[in-house]
C-alpha positions as CSV (number, residue, x, y, z in Angstrom):
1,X,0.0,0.0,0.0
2,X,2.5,2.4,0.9
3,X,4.3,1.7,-2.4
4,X,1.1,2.9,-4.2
5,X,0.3,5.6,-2.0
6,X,4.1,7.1,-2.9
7,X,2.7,7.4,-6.8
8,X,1.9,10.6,-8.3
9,X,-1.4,10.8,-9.8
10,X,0.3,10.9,-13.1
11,X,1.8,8.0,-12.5
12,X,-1.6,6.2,-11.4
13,X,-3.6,7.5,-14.2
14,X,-1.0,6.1,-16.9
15,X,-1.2,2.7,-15.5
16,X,-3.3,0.3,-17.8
17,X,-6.9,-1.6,-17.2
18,X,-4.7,-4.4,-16.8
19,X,-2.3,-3.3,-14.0
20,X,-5.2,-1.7,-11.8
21,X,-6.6,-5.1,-12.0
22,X,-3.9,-6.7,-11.0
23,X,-2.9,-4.4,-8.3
24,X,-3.6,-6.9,-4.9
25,X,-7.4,-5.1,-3.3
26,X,-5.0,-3.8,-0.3
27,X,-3.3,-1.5,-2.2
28,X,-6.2,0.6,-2.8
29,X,-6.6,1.2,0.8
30,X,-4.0,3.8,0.4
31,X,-5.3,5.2,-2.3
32,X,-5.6,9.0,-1.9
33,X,-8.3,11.3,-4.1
34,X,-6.3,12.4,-6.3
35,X,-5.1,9.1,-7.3
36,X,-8.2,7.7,-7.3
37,X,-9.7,10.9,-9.6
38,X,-6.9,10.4,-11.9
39,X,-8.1,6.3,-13.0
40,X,-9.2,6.4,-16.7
41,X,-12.8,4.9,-16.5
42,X,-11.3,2.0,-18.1
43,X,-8.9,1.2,-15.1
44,X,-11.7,1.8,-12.8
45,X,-13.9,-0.6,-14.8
46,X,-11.0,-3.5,-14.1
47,X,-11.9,-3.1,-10.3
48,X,-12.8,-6.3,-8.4
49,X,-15.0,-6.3,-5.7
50,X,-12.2,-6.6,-3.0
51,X,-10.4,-3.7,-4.8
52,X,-13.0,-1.7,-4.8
53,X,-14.5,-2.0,-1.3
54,X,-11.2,-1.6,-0.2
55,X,-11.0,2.2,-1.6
56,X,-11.6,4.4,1.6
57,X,-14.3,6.3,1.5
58,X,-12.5,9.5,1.0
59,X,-10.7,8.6,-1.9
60,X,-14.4,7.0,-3.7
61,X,-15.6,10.9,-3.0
62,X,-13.5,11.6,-6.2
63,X,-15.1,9.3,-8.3
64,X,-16.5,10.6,-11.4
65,X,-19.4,9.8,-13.1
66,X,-17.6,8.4,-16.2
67,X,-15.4,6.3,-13.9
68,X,-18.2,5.1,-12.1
69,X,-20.2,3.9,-15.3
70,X,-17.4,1.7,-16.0
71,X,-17.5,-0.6,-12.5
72,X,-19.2,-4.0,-12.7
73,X,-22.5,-4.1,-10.5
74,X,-20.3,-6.8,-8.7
75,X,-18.0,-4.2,-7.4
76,X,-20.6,-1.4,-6.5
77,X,-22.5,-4.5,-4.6
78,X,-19.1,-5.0,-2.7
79,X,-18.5,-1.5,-1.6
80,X,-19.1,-0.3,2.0
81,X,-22.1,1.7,2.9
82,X,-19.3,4.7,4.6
83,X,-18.0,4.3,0.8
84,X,-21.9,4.8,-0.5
85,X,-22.2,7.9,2.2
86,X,-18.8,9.9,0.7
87,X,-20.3,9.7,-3.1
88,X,-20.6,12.9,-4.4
89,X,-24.1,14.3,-5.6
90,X,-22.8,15.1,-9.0
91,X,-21.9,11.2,-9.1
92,X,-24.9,10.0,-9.3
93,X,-25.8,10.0,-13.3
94,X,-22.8,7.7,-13.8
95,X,-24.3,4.6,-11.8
96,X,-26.2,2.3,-14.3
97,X,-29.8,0.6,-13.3
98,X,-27.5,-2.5,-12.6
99,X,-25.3,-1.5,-11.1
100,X,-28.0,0.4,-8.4
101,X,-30.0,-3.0,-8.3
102,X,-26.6,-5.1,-6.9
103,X,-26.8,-2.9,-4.1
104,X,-27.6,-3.7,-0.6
105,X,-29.6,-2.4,1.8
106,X,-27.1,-1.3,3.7
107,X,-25.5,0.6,0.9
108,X,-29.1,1.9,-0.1
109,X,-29.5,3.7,3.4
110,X,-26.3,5.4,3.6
111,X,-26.5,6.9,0.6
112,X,-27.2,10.9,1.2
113,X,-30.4,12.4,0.2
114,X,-28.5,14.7,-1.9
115,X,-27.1,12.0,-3.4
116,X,-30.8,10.7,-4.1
117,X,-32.3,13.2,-5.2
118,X,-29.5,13.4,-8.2
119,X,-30.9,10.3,-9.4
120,X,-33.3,10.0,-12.2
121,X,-37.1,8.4,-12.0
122,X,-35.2,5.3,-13.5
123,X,-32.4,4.8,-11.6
124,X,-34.3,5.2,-8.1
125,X,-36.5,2.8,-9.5
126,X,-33.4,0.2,-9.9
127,X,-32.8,1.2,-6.4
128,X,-35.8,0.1,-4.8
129,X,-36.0,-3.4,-7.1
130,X,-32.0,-3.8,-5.8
């Protein structure tokens, strides 16, 4: 982790689909925002579930919508409700109908009402069918 956490965001966005998803899931709990904002979409996509539940909840904060579209419902379904409570707002158009059904109810309570309230008719219907 440290290793990782020691990389310039440069360095992490320039690292493949490929290497993300080979990185082992406690790397990521270094992860700072600005690495984690720095991902192509692509690299976020390669996630696993362990990798991505293992991002704190600071660092998924910075997650883009673009980035977010890219994560397998698996992964979203793995993620910790503190991660669900630190999405931004503005993240919200990136999740996919799938990917809002895989989550838990846990996840589906912690997310903020701001957060909600971002979605559209479609996705909060997703939500309540998750």
């Amino acid at each position: 982790p440290t290793q990782v956490a020691s990389l310039t965001p440069v360095a992490v966005g320039s690292l493949s689909a490929d290497q993300v998803g080979a990185l082992p899931a406690g790397a990521f709990t270094a992860m700072k925002p600005n690495q984690v904002a720095s991902l192509t979409p692509e690299s976020v996509g390669a996630l696993d579930p362990a990798q991505a539940r293992a991002l704190p909840p600071v660092a998924v904060a910075s997650l883009k919508p673009a980035q977010i579209g890219e994560m397998s419902p698996e992964a979203v379904g793995a993620m910790k409700p503190a991660q669900m409570a630190a999405l931004k707002p503005s993240s919200a158009s990136g999740f996919t109908t799938e990917q809002l059904t895989a989550m838990t109810p846990a996840q589906e309570r912690a997310l903020t009402p701001a957060f909600v309230n971002q979605l559209t008719p479609e996705q909060k219907a997703a939500l309540a069918n998750g």
